[in-house]
C-alpha positions in Angstrom: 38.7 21.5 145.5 36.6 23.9 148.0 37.0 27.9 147.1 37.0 30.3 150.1 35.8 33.6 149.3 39.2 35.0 150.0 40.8 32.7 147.9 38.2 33.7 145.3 39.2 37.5 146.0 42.5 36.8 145.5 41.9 35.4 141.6 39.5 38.6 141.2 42.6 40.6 142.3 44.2 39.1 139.1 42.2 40.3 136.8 43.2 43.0 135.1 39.5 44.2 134.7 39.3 44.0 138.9 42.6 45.3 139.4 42.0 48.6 140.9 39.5 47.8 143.3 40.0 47.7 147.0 40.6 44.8 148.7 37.6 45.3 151.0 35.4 45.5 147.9 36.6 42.2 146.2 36.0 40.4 149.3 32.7 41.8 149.1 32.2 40.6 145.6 33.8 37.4 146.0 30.6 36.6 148.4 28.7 37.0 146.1 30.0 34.8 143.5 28.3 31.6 142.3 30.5 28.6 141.6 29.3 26.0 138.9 30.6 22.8 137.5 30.8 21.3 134.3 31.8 17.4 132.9 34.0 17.4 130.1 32.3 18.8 126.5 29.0 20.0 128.7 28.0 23.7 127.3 28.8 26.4 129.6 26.5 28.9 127.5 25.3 28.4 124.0 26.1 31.3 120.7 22.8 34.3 120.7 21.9 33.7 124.2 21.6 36.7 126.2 25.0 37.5 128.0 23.9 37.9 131.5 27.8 36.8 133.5 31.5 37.1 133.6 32.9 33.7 134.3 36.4 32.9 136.0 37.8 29.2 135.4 39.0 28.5 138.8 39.7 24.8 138.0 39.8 22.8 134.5 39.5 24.0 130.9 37.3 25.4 128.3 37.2 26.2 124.4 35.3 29.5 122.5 33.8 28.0 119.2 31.3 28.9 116.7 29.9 25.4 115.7 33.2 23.2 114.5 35.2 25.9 114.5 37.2 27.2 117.6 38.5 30.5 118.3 40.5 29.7 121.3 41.5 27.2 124.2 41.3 28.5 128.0 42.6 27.6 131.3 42.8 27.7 134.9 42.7 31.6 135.6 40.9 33.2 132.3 38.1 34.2 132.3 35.4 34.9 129.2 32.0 36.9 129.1 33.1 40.0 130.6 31.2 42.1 127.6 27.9 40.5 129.2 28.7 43.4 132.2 28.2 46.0 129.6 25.3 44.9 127.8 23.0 42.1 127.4 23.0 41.4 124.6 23.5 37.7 122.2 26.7 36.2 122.9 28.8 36.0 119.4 30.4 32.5 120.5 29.8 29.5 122.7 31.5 28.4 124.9 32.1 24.3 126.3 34.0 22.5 128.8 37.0 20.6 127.8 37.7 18.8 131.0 35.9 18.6 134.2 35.8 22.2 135.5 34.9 24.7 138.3 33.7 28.3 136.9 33.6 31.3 138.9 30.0 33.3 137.8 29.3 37.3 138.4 26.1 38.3 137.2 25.9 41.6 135.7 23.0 42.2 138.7 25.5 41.4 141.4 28.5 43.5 139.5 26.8 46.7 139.4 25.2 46.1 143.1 28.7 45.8 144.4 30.6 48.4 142.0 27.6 51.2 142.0 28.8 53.1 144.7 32.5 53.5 143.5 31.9 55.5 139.8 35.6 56.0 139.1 36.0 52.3 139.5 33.3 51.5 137.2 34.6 54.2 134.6 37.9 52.2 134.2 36.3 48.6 134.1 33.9 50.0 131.6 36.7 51.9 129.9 39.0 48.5 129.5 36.0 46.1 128.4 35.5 48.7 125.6 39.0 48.9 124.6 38.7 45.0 124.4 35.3 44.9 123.0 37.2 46.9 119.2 39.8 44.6 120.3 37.5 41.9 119.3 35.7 43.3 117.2 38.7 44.3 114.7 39.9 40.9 114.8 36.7 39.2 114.5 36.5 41.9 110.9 40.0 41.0 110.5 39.5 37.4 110.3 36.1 37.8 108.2 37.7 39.6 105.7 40.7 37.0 105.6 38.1 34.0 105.1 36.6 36.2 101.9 39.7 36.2 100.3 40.5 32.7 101.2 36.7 32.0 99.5 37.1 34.4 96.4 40.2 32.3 96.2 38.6 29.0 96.3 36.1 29.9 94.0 38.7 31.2 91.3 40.3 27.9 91.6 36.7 25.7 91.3 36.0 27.9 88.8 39.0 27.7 86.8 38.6 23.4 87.5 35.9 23.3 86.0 36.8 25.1 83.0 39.2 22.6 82.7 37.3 19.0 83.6 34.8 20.3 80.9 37.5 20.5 78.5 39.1 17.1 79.8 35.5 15.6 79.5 34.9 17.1 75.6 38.5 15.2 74.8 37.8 11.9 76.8 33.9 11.9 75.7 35.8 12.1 71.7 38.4 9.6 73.2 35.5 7.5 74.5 33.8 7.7 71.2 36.7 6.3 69.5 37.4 3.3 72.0 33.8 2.4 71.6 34.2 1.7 68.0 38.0 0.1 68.7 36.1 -2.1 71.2 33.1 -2.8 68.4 36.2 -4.5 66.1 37.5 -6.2 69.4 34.1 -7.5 70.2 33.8 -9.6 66.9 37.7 -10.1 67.0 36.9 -11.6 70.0 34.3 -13.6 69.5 35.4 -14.9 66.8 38.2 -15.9 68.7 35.9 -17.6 71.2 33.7 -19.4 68.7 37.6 -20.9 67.7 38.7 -21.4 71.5 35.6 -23.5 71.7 36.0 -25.3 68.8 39.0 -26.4 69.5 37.9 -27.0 73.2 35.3 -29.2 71.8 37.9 -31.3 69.4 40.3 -31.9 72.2 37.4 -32.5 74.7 36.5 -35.5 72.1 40.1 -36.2 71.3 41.0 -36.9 74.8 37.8 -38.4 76.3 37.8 -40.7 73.3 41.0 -42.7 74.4 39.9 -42.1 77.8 36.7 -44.0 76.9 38.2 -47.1 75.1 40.7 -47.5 78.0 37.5 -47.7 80.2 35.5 -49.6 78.5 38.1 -52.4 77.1 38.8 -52.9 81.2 35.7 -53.4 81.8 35.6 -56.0 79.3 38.7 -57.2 81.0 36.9 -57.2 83.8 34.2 -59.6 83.0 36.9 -61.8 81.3 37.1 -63.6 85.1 40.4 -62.7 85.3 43.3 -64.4 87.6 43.4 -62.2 91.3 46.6 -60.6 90.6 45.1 -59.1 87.4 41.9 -58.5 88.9 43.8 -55.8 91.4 45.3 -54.2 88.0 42.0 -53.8 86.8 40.9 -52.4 89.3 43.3 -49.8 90.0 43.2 -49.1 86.0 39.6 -48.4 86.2 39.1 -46.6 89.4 42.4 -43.8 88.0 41.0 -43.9 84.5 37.4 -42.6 86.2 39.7 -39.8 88.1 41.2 -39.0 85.2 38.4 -38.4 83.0 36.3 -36.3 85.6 39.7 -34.6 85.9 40.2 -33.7 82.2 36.6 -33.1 81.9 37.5 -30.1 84.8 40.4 -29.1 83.0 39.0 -28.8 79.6 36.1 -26.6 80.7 38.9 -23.5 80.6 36.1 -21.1 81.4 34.7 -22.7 84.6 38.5 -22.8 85.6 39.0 -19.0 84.8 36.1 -17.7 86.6 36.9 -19.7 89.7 33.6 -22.0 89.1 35.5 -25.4 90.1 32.8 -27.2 92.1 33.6 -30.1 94.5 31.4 -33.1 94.4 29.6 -34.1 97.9 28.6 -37.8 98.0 29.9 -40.9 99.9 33.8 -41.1 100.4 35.7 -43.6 101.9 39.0 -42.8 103.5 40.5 -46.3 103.8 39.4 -47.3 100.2 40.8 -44.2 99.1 44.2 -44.6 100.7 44.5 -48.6 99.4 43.9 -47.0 95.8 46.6 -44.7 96.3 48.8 -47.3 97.5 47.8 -49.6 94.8 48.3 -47.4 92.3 52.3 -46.3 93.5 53.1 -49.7 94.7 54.6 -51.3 91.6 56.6 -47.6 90.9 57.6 -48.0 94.6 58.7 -51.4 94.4 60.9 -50.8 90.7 62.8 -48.1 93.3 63.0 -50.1 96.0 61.2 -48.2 98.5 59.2 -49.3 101.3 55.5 -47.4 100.9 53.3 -47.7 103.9 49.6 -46.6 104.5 48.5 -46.0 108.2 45.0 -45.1 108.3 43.6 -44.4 111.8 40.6 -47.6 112.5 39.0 -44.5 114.3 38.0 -42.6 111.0 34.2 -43.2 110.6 33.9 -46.0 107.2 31.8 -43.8 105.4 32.4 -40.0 105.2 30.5 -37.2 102.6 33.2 -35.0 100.2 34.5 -35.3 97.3 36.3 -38.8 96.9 37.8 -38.0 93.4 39.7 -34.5 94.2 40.6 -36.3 97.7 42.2 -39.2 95.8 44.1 -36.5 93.1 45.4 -34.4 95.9 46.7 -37.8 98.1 47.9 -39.5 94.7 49.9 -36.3 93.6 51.7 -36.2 97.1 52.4 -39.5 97.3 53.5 -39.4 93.2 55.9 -36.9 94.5 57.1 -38.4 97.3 57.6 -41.8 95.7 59.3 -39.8 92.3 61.8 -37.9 94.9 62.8 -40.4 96.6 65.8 -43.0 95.6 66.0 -44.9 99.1 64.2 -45.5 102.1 59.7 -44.7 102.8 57.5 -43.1 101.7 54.2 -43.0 104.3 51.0 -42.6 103.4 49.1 -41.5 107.1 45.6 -40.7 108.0 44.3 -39.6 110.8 41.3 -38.5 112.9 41.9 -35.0 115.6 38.8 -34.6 116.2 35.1 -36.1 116.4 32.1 -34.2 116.9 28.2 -35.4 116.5 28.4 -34.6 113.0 31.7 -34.0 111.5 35.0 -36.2 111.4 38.0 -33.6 111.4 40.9 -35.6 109.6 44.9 -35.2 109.6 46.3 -36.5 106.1 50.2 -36.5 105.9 52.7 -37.9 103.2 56.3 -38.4 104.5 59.6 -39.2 102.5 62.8 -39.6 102.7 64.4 -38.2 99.8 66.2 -35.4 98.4 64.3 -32.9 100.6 64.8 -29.3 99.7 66.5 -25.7 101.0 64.3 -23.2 103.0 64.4 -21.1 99.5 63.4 -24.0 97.0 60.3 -24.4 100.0 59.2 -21.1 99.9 58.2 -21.6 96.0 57.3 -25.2 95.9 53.4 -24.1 95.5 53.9 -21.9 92.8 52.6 -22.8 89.2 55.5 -24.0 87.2 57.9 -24.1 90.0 60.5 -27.0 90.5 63.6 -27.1 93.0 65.8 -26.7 90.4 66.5 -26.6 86.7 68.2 -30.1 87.4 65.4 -31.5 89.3 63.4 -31.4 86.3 66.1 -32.9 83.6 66.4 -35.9 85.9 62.7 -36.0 87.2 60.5 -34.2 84.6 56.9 -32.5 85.5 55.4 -29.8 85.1 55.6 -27.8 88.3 51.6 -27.9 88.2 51.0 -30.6 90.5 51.6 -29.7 94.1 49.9 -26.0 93.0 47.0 -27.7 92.1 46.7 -29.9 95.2 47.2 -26.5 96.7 44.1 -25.3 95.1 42.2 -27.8 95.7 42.8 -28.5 99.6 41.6 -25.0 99.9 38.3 -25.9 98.3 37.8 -29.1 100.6 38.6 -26.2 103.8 41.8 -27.1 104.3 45.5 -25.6 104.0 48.4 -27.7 102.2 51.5 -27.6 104.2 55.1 -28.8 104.2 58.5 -28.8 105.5 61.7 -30.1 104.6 65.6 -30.8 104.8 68.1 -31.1 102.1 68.8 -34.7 102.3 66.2 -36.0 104.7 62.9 -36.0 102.8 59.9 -34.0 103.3 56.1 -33.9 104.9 53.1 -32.4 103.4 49.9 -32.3 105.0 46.7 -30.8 105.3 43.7 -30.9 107.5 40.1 -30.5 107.1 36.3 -31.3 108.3 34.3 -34.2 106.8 30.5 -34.8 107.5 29.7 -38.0 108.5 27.1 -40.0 106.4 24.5 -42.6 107.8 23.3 -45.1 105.6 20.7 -47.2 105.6 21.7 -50.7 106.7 18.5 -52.2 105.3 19.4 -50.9 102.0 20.3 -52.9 99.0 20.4 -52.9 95.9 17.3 -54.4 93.5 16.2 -55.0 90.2 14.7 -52.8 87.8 11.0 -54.8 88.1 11.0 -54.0 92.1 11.3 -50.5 91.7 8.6 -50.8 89.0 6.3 -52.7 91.6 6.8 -50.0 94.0 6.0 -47.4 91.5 3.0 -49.5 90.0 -0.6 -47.6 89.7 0.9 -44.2 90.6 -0.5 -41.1 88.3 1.7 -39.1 85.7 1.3 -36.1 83.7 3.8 -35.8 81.4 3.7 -32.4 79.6 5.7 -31.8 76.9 5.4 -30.0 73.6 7.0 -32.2 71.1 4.5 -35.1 70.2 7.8 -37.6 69.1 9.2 -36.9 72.7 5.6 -37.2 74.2 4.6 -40.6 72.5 8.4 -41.5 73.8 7.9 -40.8 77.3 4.5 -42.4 77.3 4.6 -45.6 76.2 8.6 -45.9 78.1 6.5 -45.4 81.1 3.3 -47.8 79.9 6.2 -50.1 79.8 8.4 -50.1 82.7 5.1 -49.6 85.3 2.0 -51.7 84.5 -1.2 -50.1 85.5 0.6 -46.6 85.2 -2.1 -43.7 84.6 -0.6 -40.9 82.4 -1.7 -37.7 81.0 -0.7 -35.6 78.9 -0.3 -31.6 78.5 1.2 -29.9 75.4 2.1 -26.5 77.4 2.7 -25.4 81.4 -0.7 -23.4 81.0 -3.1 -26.8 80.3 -0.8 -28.4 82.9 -1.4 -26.0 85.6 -5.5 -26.8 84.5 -5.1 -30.2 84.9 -3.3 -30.2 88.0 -6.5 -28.6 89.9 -8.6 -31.0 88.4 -7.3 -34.1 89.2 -4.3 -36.1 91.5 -0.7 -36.7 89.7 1.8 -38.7 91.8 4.5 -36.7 89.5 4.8 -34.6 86.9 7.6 -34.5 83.9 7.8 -31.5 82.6 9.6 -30.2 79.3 11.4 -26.7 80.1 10.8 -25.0 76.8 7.4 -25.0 75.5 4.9 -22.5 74.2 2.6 -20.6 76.0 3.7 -20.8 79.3 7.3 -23.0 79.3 8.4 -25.3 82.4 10.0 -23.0 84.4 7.0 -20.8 84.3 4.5 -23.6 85.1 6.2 -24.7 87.8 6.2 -21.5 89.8 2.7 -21.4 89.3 2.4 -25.1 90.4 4.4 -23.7 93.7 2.1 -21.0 94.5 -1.4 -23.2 94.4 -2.5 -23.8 97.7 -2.0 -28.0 99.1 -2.2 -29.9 98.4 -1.6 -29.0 94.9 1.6 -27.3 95.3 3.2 -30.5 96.7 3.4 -32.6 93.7 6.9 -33.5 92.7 8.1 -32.3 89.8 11.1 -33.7 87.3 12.3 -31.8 84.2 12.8 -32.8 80.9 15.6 -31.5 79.7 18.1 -31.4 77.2 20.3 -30.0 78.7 22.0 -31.5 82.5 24.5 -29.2 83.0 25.1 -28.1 86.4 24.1 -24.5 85.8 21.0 -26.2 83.9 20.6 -28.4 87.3 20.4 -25.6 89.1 18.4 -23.3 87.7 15.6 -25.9 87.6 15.5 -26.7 91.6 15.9 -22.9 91.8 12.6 -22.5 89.7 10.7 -25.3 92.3 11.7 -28.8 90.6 12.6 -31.5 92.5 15.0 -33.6 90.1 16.2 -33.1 86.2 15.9 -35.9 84.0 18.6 -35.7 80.4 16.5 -36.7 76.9 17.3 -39.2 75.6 16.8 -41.0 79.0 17.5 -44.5 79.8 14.9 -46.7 81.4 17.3 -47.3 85.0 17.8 -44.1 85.0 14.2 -43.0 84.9 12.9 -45.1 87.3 15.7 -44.2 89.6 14.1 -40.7 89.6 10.4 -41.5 89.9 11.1 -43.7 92.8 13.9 -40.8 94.5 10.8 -38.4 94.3 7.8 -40.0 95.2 8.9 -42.2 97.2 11.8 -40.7 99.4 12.3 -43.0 102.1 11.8 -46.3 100.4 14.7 -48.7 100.9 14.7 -49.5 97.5 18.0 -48.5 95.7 18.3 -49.0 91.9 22.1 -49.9 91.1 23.7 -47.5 88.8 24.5 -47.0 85.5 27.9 -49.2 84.2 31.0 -47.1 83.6 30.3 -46.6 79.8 32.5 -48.3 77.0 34.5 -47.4 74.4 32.5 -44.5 72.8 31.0 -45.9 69.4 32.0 -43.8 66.1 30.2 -40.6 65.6 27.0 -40.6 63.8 27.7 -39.3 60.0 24.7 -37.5 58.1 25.5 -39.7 55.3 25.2 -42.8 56.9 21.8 -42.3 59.3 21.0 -45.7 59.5 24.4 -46.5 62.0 22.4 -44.8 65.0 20.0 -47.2 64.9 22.3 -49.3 67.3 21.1 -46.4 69.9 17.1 -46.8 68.8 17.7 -50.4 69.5 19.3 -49.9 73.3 16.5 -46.9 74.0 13.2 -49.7 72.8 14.3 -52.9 74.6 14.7 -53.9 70.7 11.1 -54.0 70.1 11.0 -54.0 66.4 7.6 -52.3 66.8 8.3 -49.1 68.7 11.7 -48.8 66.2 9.2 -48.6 63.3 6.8 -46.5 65.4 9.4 -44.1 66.5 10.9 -43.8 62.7 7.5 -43.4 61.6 6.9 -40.5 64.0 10.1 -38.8 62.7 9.4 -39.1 59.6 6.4 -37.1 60.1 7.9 -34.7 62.2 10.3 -34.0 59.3 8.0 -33.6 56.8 6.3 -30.8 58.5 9.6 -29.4 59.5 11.4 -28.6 56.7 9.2 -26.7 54.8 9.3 -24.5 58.0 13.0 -24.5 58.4 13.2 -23.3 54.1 10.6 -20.5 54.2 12.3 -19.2 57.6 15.3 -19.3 55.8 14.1 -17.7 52.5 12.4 -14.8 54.7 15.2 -14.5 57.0 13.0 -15.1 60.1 15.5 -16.1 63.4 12.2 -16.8 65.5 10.7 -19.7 62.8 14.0 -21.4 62.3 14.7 -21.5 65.9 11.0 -23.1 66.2 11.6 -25.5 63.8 15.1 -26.3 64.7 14.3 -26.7 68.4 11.3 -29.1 67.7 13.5 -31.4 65.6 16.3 -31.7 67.7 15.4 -33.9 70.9 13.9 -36.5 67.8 17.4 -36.2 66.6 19.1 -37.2 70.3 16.2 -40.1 70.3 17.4 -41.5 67.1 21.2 -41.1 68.4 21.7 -38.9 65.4 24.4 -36.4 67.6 26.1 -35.0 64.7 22.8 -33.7 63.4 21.5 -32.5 67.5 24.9 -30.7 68.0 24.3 -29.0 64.4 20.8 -28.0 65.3 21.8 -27.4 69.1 25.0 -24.9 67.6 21.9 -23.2 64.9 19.6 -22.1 68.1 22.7 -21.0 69.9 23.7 -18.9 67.5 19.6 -17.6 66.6 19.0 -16.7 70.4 22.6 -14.4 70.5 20.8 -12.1 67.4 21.8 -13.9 64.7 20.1 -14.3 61.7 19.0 -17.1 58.9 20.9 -14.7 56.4 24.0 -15.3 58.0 23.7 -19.0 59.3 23.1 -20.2 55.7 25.5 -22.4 55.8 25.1 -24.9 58.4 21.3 -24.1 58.1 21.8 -26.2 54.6 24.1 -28.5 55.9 21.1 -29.5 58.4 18.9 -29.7 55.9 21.0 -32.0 53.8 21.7 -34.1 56.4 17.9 -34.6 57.6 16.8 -35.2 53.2 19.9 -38.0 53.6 18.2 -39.4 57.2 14.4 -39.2 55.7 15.7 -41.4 52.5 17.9 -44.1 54.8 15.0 -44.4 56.8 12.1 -44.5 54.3 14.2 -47.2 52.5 14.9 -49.1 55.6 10.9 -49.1 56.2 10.3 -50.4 53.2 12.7 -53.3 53.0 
């Protein structure tokens, strides 16, 4: 808003410091005032500048502040830096606009031009500003001395807190000192606790896969019995849930993969028709006792083949429709897929199960997911269950990116569904299936190294692969070090390579492979490992390999992996492995002889390469278990796990498992600190069992 200069003598006439002056006078003053504006926060003059104006806020607002801290808030009609008309000296604050605002500013220069003729007027203004200046000034001490005691205070208090947290910390260090040696006991306590829980893991693991086995294997059986159709269907459906079931238990054994959340979801081919017909198979005949009508839409616009994981897929959809079919006395129960959406890539997909049963109250809904849950105490006399199922499914929709819903009516049934994104998957129409010898004419004349440490597993994996591919030309390496020679030298098509070796192991000699330049550091690698654990998996692609390979292998199996690696886009596919059959009893160290049923499936059963492969354990042992008594006698860990490791991959050759699990528990044990001193027992048990195997197999030499 404009200021006319006897509007702005009119303000000065307010002051109290310009009071007494003539009217004729302010007018003159007011003409020589400078106006100024400032945006909000802008600094009107900064803390130790020199104080050369009196400023009048005409308009807006300001604050006086030393840094963060302010002193005061001002408004239209005060006015701040009148001590600059006595002297001009540093200002003791700053001072910043707190909205947009118009300031009024009278230099000393034009105060004392205006004012020096009229002494008795400048005696009073200099008389109030000094008045105001011990004003200040004994408020400014005032509030000093107030902030020293409020310090003194503080410090009194930090002091005396301290004092005390260093007494707190002497009693929780001595506290500390004492839970460290109560959590010492609870450390062994605990593991051997663990050591039990796995035990007993491992026992039921065996108890339940066994059965699980022999159901699997006598349907197969079954199977090739050319059965009538209507039992062909059975079979069928018994095999397909017996293979859920076992990956399932398998899942649910593994307590700690559960516990830390480590579930992982398989991602191959999945078929959301075939999967629904299994469902529906698998209900039908319980549908059909009850009297209910079960019905399976799946939507013809679902791409055939999708990528997921068919298996948890088929649990969740199978534990729904169990459900529905168990809750219900009368009426459906619809089984519905269908596709909401399509893009380039992904197939998103709508899967529902609907019922027409007892239903449930908005109160019994709001717990159905909960572990352990049912609708009611009598729900579960007349229907049984756990409660586990639908919390599960739960669970598991959430892994495959989906959310498991439902709703429901006492009386009128229930839905549940979910919905989630599937990738599509393109396959190959000119693929098919073909014998082992065409993948081995595909792979003829190609160049191996093999390196591995252990000569029994060596000689093994040569003459397997002198075998299966004609013309092969193999070399061999006993560490990753003369491996990474050899691969400079000459041209490998692929490499096997052991993982634990002297030297430099396969982990190590891999990353080195990696970092030569190409095309060296192309050559596809596949680990030999005794271990195929998913953690094991991973850790060798993470190190640079390109596929993991279990000892003992099996010759499909093998070749299936030479021909995925080097060569990628072949149309060659090697049909897989059989569902295995009923499991055959475990090996016994006092009967070594029974694995030779294994030695027999691993050679073909070429009498020659049984002999040969005897022949080379029996060597192997001979050197070994000298070893494995002096490391024992001298209490060396590093020895005995030498010793131990070389022999146990023989052991799995020979199908000798009760012997490779004793030897495999042994190096456990050695690498978490143990020592031969307090592993004597099973360390003698080993070497009881290998004497027992060295005489059944001497004797069966010689006969």
């Amino acid at each position: 808003m404009p200021f006319t200069v006897n509007a702005l003598a009119e303000q000065l006439g307010q002051m109290d410091i310009f009071q007494s002056i003539p009217a004729p006078v302010l007018l003159h003053l007011a003409g020589k005032i400078r106006l100024e504006q400032f945006d909000t926060g802008a600094l009107v003059f900064l803390k130790e500048q020199p104080g050369r104006a009196l400023y009048l806020i005409l308009d807006g607002a300001a604050r006086v502040h030393d840094g963060d801290y302010t002193l005061t808030h001002m408004h239209t009609g005060h006015c701040f830096g009148e001590m600059a008309l006595l002297d001009e000296g540093p200002r003791s604050m700053s001072v910043s606009a707190t909205a947009p605002s118009t300031l009024a500013r009278i230099d000393r220069d034009v105060f004392f031009d205006v004012l020096g003729d009229y002494p008795d007027i400048m005696q009073r203004i200099v008389s109030l500003l000094t008045r105001r200046l011990r004003f200040q000034t004994d408020k400014t001490l005032e509030e000093l001395r107030r902030r020293e005691e409020k310090l003194s205070q503080l410090v009194e208090e930090r002091t005396a807190e301290l004092m005390r947290q260093m007494a707190e910390a002497e009693h929780l260090r001595e506290k500390a000192e004492l839970e460290k040696q109560e959590a010492e006991r609870q450390r062994r306590r605990a593991e051997q606790s663990e050591r039990a829980e796995q035990q007993f893991l491992a026992n039921m693991s065996h108890e339940i896969r066994t059965p699980m086995n022999a159901v699997m294997g006598m349907t197969n059986l079954l199977l090739q019995k050319k059965p009538r159709e209507d039992q062909l269907l059975y079979l069928h459906s018994i095999r397909q849930s017996s293979e859920a079931l076992l990956v399932i238990l398998n899942d649910i054994l593994d307590i700690s993969k559960i516990q830390a959340g480590k579930l992982e979801l398989e991602n191959t081919g999945l078929e959301v028709a075939a999967i629904l017909e299994q469902v529906r198979t698998t209900l039908q005949f319980r549908a059909e006792e009850k009297g209910l009508t079960l019905t399976v839409e799946c939507d013809t616009a679902i791409p055939p083949l999708l990528t997921g994981d068919p298996v948890r897929l088929q649990q969740v959809l199978l534990n729904l429709a169990g459900n529905a079919v168990k809750f219900t006395d009368k009426g459906v129960v619809m089984l519905i897929a269908r596709q909401t959406g399509l893009t380039r890539t992904h197939s998103r997909l709508h899967f529902e199960v609907r019922d027409t049963g007892i239903g449930m109250t908005p109160e019994q809904l709001a717990v159905v997911f909960e572990s352990f849950r049912q609708a009611s105490s009598e729900t579960t006399r007349k229907y049984g269950g756990t409660g586990l199922g639908l919390s599960i499914s739960k669970q598991l929709v959430e892994l495959l990116g989906g959310s498991l819903a439902a709703k429901s009516s006492p009386g009128k049934g229930s839905a549940f569904w979910f919905d989630f994104d599937l990738e599509i998957r393109t396959e190959n129409p000119l693929k098919k299936e073909t014998p082992l010898q065409d993948a081995a004419a595909v792979l003829r004349n190609k160049r191996i190294l093999v390196v591995e440490d252990n000569p029994f597993n060596r000689i093994v994996a040569v003459e397997t692969l002198e075998l299966l591919l004609p013309g092969v030309t193999i070399q061999t390496a006993e560490h990753g070090l003369e491996a990474l020679r050899l691969v400079q030298e000459s041209r490998f098509d692929v490499i096997l390579m052991d993982i634990s070796m002297p030297v430099m192991d396969g982990l190590e000699a891999t990353q080195a492979i990696r970092a030569l330049p190409p095309p060296y550091n192309a050559i596809p690698i596949i680990a030999f490992t005794a271990s195929v654990t998913k953690k094991e998996v991973r850790r060798c692609l993470g190190h640079g390999m390109n596929a993991c390979i279990p000892k003992p292998f099996k010759d499909a199996e093998l070749l299936r992996t030479l021909l995925a690696v080097i060569e990628p886009n072949d149309t060659l596919q090697l049909p897989e492995e059989p569902p295995p059959g009923p499991e055959p009893p475990a090996a016994e160290p006092e009967n070594p002889i029974q694995p030779l049923v294994f030695l027999e499936q691993l050679t073909g059963g070429n009498i020659l390469r049984i002999r040969k492969y005897l022949g080379l354990y029996l060597q192997s042992t001979t050197a070994a278990l000298p070893r494995i008594e002096a490391a024992l006698e001298t209490n060396d860990p590093e020895e005995l796990r030498r010793a131990v490791h070389t022999l146990k991959p023989q052991f799995r050759f020979l199908g000798l498992e009760t012997m490779a699990e004793l030897a495999q528990e042994i190096e456990t044990q050695l690498l978490e600190k143990a020592t031969p001193a307090t592993l004597s027992t099973p360390v003698r048990q080993l070497i009881g069992a290998i004497r027992r195997s060295v005489a059944s197999y001497e004797n069966y030499l010689q006969a």
